[in-house]
N, C-alpha and C positions, 0 to 999 in steps of 0.2 A: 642775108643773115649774118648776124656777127656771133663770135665766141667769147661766152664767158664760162665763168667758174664757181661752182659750188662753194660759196663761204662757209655758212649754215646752215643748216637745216631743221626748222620749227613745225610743231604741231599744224598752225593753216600760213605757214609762208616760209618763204626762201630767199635767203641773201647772195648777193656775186659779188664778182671781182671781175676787171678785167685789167688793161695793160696801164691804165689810168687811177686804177686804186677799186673803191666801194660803189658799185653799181645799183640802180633798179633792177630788180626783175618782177614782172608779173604774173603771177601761176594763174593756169584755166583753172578753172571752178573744178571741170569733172576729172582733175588728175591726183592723184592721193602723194604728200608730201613721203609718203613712206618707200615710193619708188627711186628717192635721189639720195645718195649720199654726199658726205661732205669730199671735195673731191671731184666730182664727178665733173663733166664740162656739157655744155649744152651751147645749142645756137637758139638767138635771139631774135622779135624784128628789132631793127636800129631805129624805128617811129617809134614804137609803141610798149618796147622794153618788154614785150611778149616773151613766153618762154615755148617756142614751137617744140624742139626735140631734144631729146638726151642724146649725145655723142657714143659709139664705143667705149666703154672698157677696157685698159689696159691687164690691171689688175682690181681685185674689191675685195675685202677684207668685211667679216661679217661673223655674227657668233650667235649663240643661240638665248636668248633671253632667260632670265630668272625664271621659275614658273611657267615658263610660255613652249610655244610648239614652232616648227617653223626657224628662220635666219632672219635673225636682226642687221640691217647694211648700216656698219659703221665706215668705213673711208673707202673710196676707188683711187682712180689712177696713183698707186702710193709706188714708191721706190724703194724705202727703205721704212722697216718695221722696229722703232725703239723699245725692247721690252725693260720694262723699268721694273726694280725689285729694288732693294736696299739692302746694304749690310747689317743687319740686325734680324729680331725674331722672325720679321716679313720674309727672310727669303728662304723660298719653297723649291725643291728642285720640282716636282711633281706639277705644279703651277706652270713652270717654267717649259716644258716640257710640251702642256695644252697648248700655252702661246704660240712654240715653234711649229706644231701641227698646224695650227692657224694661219701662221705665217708662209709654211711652204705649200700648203694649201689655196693662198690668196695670191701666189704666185710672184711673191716681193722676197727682199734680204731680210732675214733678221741679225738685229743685233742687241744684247742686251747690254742695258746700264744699270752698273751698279751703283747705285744714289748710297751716301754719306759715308762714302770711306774716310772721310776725315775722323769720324766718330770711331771707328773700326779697331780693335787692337792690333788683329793683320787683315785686314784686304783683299790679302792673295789668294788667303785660304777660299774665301767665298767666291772669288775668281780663275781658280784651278777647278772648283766641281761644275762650276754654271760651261767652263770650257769642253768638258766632257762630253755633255750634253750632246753634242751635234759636231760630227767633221766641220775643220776650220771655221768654228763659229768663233765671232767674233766679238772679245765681251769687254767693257770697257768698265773701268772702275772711277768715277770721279764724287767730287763736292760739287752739286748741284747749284750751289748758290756763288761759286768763285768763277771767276772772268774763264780761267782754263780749261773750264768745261766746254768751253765754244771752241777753242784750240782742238780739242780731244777728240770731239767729233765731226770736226770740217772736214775728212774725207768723202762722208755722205752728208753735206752739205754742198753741193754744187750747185750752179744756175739750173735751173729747171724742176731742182727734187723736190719730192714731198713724203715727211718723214712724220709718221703719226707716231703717237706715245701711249702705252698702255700699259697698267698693272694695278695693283693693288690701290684703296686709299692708302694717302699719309708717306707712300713713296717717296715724294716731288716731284711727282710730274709739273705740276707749277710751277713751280721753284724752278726748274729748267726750263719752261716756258717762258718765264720773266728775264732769265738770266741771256738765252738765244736769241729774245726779238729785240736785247739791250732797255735801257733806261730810258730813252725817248717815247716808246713806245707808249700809245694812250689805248691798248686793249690789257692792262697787268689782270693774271689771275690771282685770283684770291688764297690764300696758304693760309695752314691750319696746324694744329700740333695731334699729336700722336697718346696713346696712352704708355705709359713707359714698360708697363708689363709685359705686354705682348706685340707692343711695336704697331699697333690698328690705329688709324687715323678716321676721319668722317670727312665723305666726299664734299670737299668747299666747293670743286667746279662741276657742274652736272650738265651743260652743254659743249656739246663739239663745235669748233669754230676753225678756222684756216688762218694764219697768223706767218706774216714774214720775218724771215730769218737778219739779225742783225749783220748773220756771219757771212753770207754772200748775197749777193741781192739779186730775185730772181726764184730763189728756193723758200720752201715753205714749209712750216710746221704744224701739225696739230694735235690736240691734246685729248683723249679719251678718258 
């Protein structure tokens, strides 16, 4: 058997990775796509690009759906947890707060971003209350769209990690998707504008995908 990795995960199929880049994989008929996250690792055969078994879990991060009952699985084996809010109407400490229950729950770091301090009159202010939140949490103020933001967070960019993104529409979580996997990159998400009153955006990206990091090769990002 060989190892690969959970790129996406779709309504009747599933994409990987492995040490070579975008793989096959073939899912049995009688397994439900809703048992994999993105993330997750599984062995393969190496004829038949079969997908025999899911691997352990490190960590799995999962929430509970709109409307619904039950645990939605949004990422596993994650390392570190970017919780994205912005310096404007979006940022919610109460919000902020479910995240980190989630986050220490799924058994990862969290960290939050704060997207478009450049807009911000002060920065700090919204980066002293998000500090509060949680002993030594650690909360990062940048412009999503400048080169710096990859400087900013290279400490939890190492070989190996994988750092999902999550928060509000209209954040940038994209926008730092595009800016981390560099200009080369042929998977760009789609970005969108925001309404100015209340700072609410509409989800441009509505799937989860696994995306390499420009900033050290090896590490991975993905975007919720």
């Amino acid at each position: 058997m060989i190892p690969r990795r959970i790129a996406s995960v779709h309504r009747a199929r599933i994409e990987a990775i492995d040490v070579t880049g975008p793989v096959g994989l073939e899912f049995p008929s009688n397994t439900s796509t809703g048992d994999y996250a993105v993330g997750d690792w599984a062995l393969a055969d190496p004829l038949t690009d079969m997908l025999i078994r899911r691997l352990g879990r490190k960590s799995v991060f999962q929430r509970r759906p709109e409307g619904g009952r039950g645990q939605q699985l949004v990422a596993a084996n994650i390392d570190t947890l970017l919780i994205v809010t912005s310096c404007n109407a979006d940022f919610n400490l109460a919000r902020l707060e479910r995240y980190l229950i989630m986050t220490n729950q799924a058994g990862s770091n969290p960290v939050i971003v704060l997207t478009k301090a450049d807009t911000a009159e002060d920065a700090g202010i919204f980066q002293t209350q998000a500090e509060a939140l949680q002993r030594d949490l650690s909360v990062i103020a940048l412009n999503g769209r400048s080169a710096d933001a990859v400087s900013l967070l290279r400490p939890w960019c190492g070989v190996g990690q994988t750092l999902p993104l999550v928060g509000s529409s209209g954040v940038g979580k994209s926008t730092m998707v595009n800016t981390m996997t560099g200009p080369e990159s042929d998977a760009k998400q789609k970005t969108g504008t925001i309404r100015e009153y209340d700072a609410q955006g509409r989800h441009t990206t509505t799937a989860r995908s696994l995306h390499a990091i420009q900033a050290a090769a090896g590490s991975s990002i993905r975007r919720e």
